[in-house]
N, C-alpha and C positions, 0 to 999 in steps of 0.2 A: 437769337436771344439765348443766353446762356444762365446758367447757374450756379453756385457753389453747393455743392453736397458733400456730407460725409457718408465715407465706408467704411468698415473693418471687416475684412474675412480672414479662414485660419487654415492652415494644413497642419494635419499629425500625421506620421506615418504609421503602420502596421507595427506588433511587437509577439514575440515569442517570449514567455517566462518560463522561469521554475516556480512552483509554489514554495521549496524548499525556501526560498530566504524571502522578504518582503517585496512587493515594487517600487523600485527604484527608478526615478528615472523617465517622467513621459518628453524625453527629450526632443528638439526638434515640430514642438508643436508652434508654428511660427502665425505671427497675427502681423499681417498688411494693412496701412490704412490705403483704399482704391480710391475715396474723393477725391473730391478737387481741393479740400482746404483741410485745415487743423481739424484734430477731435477737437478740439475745445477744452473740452471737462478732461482732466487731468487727474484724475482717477476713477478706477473701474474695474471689473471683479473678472477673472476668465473661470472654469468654470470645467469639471472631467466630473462622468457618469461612467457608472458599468453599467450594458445591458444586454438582455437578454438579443437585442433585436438592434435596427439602424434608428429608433425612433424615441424622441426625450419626451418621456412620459414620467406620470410622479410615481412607478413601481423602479425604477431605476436607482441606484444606490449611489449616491455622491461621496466619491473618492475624495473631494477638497477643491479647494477653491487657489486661486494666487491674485495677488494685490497688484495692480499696473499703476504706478503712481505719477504716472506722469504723461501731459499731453501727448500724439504722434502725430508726425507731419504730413501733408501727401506723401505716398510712396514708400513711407519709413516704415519698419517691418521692428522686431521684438520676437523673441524666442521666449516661450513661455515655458517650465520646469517646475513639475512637480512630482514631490517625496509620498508613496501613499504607500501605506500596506492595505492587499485584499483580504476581504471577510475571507472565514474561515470554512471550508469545507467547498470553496469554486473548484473546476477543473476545464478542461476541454475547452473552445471558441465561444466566445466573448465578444462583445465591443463595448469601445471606449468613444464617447461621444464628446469632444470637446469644443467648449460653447466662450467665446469671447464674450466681453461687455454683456452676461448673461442678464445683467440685471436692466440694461436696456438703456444704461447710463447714458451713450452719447445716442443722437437721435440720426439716423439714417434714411428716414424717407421711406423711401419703397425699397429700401437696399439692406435690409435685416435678414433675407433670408441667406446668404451665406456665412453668421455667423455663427454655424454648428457643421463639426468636421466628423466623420463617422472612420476613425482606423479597428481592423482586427486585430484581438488578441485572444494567443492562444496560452492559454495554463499548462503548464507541464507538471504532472505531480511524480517528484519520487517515490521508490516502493516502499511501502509499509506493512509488516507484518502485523494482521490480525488476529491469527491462529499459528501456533507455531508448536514445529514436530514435537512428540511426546516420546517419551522412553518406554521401552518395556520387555518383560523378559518370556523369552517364549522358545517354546523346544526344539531341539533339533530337527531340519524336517520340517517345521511349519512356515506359514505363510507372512509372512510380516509385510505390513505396509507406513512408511513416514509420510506425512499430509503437513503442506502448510499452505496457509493462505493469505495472501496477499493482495492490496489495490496498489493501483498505480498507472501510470501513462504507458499503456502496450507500443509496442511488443513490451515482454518483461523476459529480461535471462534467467533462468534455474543453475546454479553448479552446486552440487550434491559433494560432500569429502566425506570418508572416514577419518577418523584418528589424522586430519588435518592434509591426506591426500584427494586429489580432487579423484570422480568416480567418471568415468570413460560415458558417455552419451546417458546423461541424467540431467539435460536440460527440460523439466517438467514438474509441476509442481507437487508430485507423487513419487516418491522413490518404494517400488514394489520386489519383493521376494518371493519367488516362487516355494523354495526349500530352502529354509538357512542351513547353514553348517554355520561351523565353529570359529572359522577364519571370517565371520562377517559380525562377530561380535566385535565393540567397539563404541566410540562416540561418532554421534554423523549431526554434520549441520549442513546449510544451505545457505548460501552467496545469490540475494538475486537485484540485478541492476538492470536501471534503460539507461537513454539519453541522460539525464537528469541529475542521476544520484545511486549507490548501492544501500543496500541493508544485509547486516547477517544474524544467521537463526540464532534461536539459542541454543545449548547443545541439549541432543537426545541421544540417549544411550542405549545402544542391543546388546543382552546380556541373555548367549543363548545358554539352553541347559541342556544337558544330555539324559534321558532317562535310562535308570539303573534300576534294579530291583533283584534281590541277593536274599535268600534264610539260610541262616545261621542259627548257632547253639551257644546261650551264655545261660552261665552257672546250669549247664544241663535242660533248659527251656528253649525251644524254639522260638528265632524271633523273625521276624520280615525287614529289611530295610531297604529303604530307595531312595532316590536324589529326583529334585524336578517335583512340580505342581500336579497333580495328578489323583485321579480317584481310586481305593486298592477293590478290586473284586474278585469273588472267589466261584466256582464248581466242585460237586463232586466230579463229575465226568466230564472230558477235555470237548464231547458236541453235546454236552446238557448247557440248560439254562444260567447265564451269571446272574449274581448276587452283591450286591454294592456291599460293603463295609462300612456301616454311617461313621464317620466322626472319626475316622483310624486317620493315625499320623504316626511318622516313620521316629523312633521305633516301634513295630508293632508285636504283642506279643501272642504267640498261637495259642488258643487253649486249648484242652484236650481234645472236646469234641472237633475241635478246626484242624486234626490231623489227617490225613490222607487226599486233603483238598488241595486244588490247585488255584494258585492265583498268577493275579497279572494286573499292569497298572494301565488308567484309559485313562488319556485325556481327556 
C-alpha cells in the first residue's frame, strides 16, 4: 500500500564575503520537491537567518524572506536568490540557515525536518584606521615613534613611506627611531592591506630641530639666543648646581648680575 506525500528539502552552499560592499547574492540555494505528488499550495515563503551557531532559534537575525509563487512538481527543483545587506559591526564565521516553506505552508507529514540547510559564512572586513599616526617636532638625537591602529581581517600588511618613498622592512604597525637626524624629517604615512581591501594614513609630519645656543652683544647688552624647544639654565661653576631660567625665551637678555655665568639648554 502506498501513498502520496509531499517533500521540499534545500541546499546552500558555503560563502566567503567582504564586509566592504553588502551581501549580494545567496546563490544556488536550490529547493527539491522529494514527494511523490505536487505541493499543491502554490505559494510559500523560503526563508535566510544569520547565526551565531547550526540552530534556528528566535536570537537569529533574518536577512529576508523570497516569495515562491507557484506550485512544484515531483522532482522539480528552483534556485532560491536572495539580495541582503549584513548588520553592521559582524566579522569572522558565521551561518546562514536557510529554511524553505518556513512558514509550514505545504504540509509534509513526517518530512519537515529537512527543510532548513545550515552553509558557513565567513566575513572578511577590510582595514580601517582607528588611530592614525600623529606629527611632531622633536630634536635632533631623539627618540620618535609613529603609532597607528587599525582592525580588520588578519594578517594586515604595514608599508611605512617618507615623502611618498616606501621605507625598507616597516611592515609593523609602529615605525620607531632610535636617534633622528635631519635626513628623516619629512612626511610619513602608512599603506595597510589584506585579502579584502587597502586603506591609507593620513599624513604625519617629522619636523626635526637642531639645538643651538649662541651669546651675543646688541646695542652693547649681552644676549642669549637658541633654536629648538628647550629649557635655558644657568651656574656659577661648570660642576656646581644648575638653575632653571623660569619663563626665558630666546631672545634672552643677560642682566648684570647674570654675567660671569655659564648656561646651557636641557630638554
Amino acid at each position: 500500500m502506498t501513498s502520496n506525500r509531499q517533500g521540499l528539502s534545500c541546499n546552500c552552499p558555503s560563502a566567503v564575503i567582504s564586509r566592504s560592499t553588502p551581501l549580494r547574492g545567496i546563490r544556488r540555494a536550490t529547493v527539491t520537491n522529494t514527494g511523490t505528488s505536487s505541493t499543491g499550495a502554490e505559494v510559500w515563503h523560503d526563508a535566510v537567518h544569520l547565526s551565531t551557531d547550526e540552530e534556528l532559534d528566535e536570537g537569529d537575525h533574518l536577512l529576508g524572506q523570497v516569495v515562491r509563487p507557484d506550485a512544484l512538481g515531483t522532482d522539480q527543483a528552483y534556485d532560491s536568490t536572495l539580495a541582503a545587506t549584513l548588520p553592521q559591526g559582524i566579522s569572522g564565521s558565521w551561518y546562514l540557515l536557510v529554511t524553505t516553506d518556513v512558514d509550514n505552508t505545504i504540509h509534509e507529514d513526517l518530512f519537515e525536518h529537512d527543510n532548513t540547510v545550515v552553509a558557513r559564512l565567513t566575513v572578511l572586513m577590510p582595514p580601517t584606521i582607528a588611530t592614525h599616526p600623529q606629527g611632531v617636532s622633536a630634536i635632533e638625537g631623539d627618540e620618535v615613534t609613529f603609532t597607528v591602529v587599525a582592525t580588520g581581517t588578519e594578517p594586515m600588511e604595514y608599508s611605512w613611506s617618507l615623502n611618498g618613498s616606501p621605507i625598507p622592512n616597516s611592515n609593523n604597525p609602529v615605525l620607531r627611531f632610535g636617534a633622528i637626524t635631519a635626513e628623516d624629517a619629512g612626511v610619513y604615512q602608512v599603506v595597510i592591506s589584506n585579502t579584502v581591501g587597502t586603506v591609507t594614513s593620513n599624513s604625519a609630519t617629522l619636523e626635526v630641530v637642531r639645538l643651538t645656543l649662541r651669546i651675543l652683544t646688541v646695542d652693547g647688552v649681552p644676549v642669549i639666543e637658541w633654536s629648538g624647544t628647550a629649557r635655558l639654565e644657568w651656574t656659577d661653576r661648570l660642576m656646581g648646581e644648575w638653575h632653571e631660567l623660569q619663563d626665558a625665551s630666546s631672545p634672552f637678555t643677560i642682566v648684570p648680575e647674570g654675567s660671569g655665568r655659564f648656561y646651557r639648554l636641557v630638554r
